[in-house]
C-alpha positions as CSV (number, residue, x, y, z in Angstrom):
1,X,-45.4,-18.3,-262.5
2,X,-46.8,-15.0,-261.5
3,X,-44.8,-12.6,-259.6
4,X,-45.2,-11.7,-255.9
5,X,-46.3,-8.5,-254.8
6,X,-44.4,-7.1,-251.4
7,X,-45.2,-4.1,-249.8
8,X,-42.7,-2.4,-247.4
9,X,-44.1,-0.9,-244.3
10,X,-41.6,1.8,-243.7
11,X,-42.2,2.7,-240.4
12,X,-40.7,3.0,-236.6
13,X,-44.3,2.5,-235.4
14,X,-44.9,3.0,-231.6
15,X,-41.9,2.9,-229.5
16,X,-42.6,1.3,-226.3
17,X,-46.3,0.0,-227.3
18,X,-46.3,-3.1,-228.4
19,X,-50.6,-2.6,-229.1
20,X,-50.1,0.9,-231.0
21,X,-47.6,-1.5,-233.3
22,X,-49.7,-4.1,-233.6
23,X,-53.0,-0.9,-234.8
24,X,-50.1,0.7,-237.0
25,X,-49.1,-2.8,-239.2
26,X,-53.3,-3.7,-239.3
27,X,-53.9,-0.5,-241.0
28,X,-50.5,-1.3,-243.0
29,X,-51.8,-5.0,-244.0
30,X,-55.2,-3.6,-245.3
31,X,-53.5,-1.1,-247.4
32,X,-50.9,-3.8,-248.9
33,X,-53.9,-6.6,-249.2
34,X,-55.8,-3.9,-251.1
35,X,-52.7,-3.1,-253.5
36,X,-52.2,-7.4,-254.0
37,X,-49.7,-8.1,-252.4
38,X,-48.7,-11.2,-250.4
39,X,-46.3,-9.9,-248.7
40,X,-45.6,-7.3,-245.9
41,X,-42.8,-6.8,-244.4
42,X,-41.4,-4.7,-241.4
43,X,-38.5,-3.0,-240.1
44,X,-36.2,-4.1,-237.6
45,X,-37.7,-4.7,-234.3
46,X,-41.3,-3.2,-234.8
47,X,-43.2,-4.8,-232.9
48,X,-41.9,-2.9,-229.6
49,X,-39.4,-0.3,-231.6
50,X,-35.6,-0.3,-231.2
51,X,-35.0,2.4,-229.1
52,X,-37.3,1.1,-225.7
53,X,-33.7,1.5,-223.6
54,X,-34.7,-0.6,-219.9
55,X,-37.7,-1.6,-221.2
56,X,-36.6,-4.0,-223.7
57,X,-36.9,-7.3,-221.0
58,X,-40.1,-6.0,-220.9
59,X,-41.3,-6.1,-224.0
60,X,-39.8,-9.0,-225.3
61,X,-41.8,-12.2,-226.0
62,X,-41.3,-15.8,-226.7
63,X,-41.8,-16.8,-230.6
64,X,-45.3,-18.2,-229.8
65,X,-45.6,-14.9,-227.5
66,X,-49.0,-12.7,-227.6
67,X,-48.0,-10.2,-230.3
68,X,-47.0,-13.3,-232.7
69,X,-50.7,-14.8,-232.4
70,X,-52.0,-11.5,-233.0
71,X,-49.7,-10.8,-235.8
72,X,-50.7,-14.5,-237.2
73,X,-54.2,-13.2,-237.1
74,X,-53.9,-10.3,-238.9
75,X,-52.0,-11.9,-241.4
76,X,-54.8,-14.7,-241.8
77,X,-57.5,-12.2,-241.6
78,X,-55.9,-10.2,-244.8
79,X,-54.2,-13.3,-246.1
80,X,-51.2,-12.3,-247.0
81,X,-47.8,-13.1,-245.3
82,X,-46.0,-11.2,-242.9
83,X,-42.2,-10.7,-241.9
84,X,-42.0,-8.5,-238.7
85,X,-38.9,-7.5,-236.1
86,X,-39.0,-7.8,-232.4
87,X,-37.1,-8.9,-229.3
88,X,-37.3,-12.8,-228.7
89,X,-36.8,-14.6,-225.5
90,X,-35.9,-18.0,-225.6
91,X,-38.5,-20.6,-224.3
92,X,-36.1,-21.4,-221.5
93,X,-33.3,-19.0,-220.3
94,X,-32.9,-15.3,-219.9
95,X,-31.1,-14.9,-223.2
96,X,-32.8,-12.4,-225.9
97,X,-32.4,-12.0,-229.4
98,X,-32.8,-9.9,-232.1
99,X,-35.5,-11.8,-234.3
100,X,-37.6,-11.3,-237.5
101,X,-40.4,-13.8,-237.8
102,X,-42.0,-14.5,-241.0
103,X,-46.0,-15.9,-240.6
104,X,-47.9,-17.0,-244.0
105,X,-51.0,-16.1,-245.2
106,X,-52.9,-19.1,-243.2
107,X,-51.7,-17.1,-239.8
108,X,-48.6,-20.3,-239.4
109,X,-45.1,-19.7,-239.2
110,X,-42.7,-20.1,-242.1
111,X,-39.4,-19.2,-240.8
112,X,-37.2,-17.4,-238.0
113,X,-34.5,-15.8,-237.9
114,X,-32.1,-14.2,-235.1
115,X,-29.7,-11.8,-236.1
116,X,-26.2,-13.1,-236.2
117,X,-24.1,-9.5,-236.5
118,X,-25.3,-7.1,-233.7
119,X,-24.5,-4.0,-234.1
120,X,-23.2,-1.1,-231.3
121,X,-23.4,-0.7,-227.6
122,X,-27.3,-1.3,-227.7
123,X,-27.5,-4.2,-229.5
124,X,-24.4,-5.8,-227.8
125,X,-25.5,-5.0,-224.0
126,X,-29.0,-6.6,-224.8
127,X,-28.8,-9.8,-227.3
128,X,-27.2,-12.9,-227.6
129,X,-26.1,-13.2,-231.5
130,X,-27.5,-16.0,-233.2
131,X,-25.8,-19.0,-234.9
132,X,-27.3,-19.9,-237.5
133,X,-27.0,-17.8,-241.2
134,X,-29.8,-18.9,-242.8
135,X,-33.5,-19.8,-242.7
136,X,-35.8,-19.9,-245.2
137,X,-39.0,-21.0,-246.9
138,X,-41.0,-21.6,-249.8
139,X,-44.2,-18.7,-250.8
140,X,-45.9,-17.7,-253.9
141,X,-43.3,-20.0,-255.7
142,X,-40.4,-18.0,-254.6
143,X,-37.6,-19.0,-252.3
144,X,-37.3,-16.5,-249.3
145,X,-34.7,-15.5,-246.9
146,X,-34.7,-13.9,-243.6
147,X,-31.3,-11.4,-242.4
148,X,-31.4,-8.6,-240.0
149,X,-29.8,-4.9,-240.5
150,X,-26.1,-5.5,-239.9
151,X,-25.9,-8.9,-241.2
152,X,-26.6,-7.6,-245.2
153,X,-23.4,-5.8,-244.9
154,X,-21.3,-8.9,-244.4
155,X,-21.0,-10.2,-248.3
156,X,-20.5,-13.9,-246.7
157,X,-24.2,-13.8,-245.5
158,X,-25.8,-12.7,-248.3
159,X,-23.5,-15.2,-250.5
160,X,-24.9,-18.1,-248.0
161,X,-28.0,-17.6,-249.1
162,X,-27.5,-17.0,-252.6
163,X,-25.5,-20.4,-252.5
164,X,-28.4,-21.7,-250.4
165,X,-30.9,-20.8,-253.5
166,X,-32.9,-17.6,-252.2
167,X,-34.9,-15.5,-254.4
168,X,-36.3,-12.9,-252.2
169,X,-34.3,-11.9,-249.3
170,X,-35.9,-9.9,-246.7
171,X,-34.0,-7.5,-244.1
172,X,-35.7,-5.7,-241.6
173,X,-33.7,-2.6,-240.6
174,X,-33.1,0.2,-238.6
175,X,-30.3,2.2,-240.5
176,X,-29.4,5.3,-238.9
177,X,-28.0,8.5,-239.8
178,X,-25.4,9.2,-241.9
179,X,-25.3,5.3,-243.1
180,X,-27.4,6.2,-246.4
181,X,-25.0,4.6,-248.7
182,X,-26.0,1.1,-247.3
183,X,-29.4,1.5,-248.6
184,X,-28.4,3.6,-252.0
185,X,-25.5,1.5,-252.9
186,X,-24.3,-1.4,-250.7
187,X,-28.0,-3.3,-251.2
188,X,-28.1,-2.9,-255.0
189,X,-24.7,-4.6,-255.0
190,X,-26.0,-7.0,-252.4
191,X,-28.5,-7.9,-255.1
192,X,-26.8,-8.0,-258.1
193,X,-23.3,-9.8,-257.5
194,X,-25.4,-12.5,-255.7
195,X,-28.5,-12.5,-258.3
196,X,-31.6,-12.5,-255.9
197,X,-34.3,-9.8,-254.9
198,X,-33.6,-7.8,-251.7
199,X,-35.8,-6.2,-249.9
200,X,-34.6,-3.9,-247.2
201,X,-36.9,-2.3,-245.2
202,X,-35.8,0.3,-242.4
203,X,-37.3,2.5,-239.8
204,X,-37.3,6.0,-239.6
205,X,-36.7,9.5,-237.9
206,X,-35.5,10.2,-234.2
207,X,-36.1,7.5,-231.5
208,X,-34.2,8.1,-228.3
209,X,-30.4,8.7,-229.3
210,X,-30.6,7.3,-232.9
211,X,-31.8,9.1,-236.3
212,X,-33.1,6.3,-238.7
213,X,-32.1,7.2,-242.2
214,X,-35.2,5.7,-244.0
215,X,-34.6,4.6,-247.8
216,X,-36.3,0.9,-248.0
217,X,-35.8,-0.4,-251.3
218,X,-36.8,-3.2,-252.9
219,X,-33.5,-4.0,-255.1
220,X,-33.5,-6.4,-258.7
221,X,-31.2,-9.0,-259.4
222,X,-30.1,-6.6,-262.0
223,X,-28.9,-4.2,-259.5
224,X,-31.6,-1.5,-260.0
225,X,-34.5,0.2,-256.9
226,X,-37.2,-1.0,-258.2
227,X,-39.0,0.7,-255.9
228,X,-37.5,3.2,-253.1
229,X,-38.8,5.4,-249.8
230,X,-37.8,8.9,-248.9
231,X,-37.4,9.9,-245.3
232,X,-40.8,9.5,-244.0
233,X,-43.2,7.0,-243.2
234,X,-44.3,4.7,-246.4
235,X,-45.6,2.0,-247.7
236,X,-43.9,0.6,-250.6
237,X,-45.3,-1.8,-253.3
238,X,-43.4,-3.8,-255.9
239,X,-43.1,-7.6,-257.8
240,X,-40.7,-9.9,-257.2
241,X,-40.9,-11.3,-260.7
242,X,-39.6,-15.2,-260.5
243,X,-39.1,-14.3,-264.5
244,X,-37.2,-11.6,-264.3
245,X,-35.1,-13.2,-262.0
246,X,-34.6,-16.3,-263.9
247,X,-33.6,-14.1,-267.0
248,X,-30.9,-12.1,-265.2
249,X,-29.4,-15.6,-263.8
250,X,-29.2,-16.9,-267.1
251,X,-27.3,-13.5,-268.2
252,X,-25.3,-13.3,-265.4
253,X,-22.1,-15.6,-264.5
254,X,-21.2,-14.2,-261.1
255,X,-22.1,-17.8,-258.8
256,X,-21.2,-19.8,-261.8
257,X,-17.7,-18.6,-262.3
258,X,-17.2,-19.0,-259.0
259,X,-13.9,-21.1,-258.2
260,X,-14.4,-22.2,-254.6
261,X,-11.2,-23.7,-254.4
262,X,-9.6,-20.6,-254.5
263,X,-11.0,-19.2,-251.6
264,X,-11.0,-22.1,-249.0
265,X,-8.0,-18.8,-246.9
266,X,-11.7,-17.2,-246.2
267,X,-12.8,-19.4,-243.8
């Protein structure tokens, strides 16, 4: 089984235009189609950018909204996949949420995700958390995973989906200033202890009041960057190797020593 190549668009895009988003991840999914890979994925909330204040009611959509048929255009027209952040309203309701959307390579919908943990006065005032910890689905072989931001920083999450059989997790993020250690540090761990690739993909520089702290990395199951952003805007390419990953579970005991029993005082 070959690996799969997935490119991380590290980028805070267009605050407040949700069609200067849309131009920046179509010249982002050209690049990444042109490198191989199959995947693309975003940071938190790009398609209208995190810090919109008032305008966020706005801007948000449905999940069969305008900007997800144009991103499940582009992602058919450069056929690769494509897991993108934006505001969701529900089909019925008021209620929004804090969503990441992950279309395949025919331009259809794999898997959604709302984000479970919000995080500050922002997200709080805005979004309904969601309920459910997981969703996933099945590309290039590999088992992927959809979390947002906050949620990676709960080990119970990330152990759901290990436990749930993930390969590739994907996080869109927007990290600010001075959290660095969650990219450096925290998502290695995140990767290792639960033996699955993780990529976490963040904005970055000033939007309104935040600083985003850039640092997307692509972490092994082995605990290692195997690829990692600066600051600025990038665009990061690297394998999720299903052989690699296979290897290091053989190696490593972590969910098979687990003793569930013991822990039942968790829950």
């Amino acid at each position: 089984m070959s690996a799969l190549r997935v490119a991380l668009l590290q980028s805070s895009g267009r605050p407040g235009s949700v069609r200067g988003n849309l131009e920046v991840l179509e010249a982002a999914a050209g690049r990444a189609a042109a490198a191989g890979a199959g995947l693309l994925v975003t940071s938190e909330l790009f398609l209208t950018g995190y810090a919109v204040g008032e305008a966020l009611p706005r801007l948000a959509e449905t999940a069969d909204g305008p900007g997800a048929r144009a991103v499940d255009a582009l992602a058919a027209r450069h056929g690769l996949a494509v897991a993108y952040g934006y505001p969701e309203r529900e089909q019925t309701g008021a209620r929004l949420f804090n969503s990441v959307r992950l279309t395949g390579p025919d331009g259809r919908t794999l898997a959604a995700y709302r984000k479970t943990h919000l995080y500050g006065d922002f997200e709080q005032r805005w979004f309904t958390p969601g309920t459910e910890p997981v969703a996933q689905a099945e590309l290039a072989g590999l088992r992927l995973g959809l979390m947002i931001c906050y949620d990676v920083e709960f080990p119970e999450n990330v152990r759901a989906h290990a436990l749930a059989g993930t390969d590739l997790l994907l996080v869109p993020t927007a990290l600010m200033h001075p959290y660095e250690f969650v990219p450096e540090h925290l998502v290695p761990v995140r990767a290792f202890e639960n033996q699955l690739y993780l990529a976490y993909v963040n904005r970055t520089g000033p939007e309104g009041e935040f600083e985003f702290a850039g640092r997307s990395v692509l972490a092994g199951p082995d605990g290692t960057a195997r690829v990692r952003a600066g600051q600025g805007e990038d665009l990061l390419v690297a394998d999720a190797d299903p052989a690699v990953l296979a290897a290091s579970r053989a190696a490593n005991p972590y969910l098979a020593g687990r003793r569930p029993g013991l822990y039942t005082s968790l829950v």
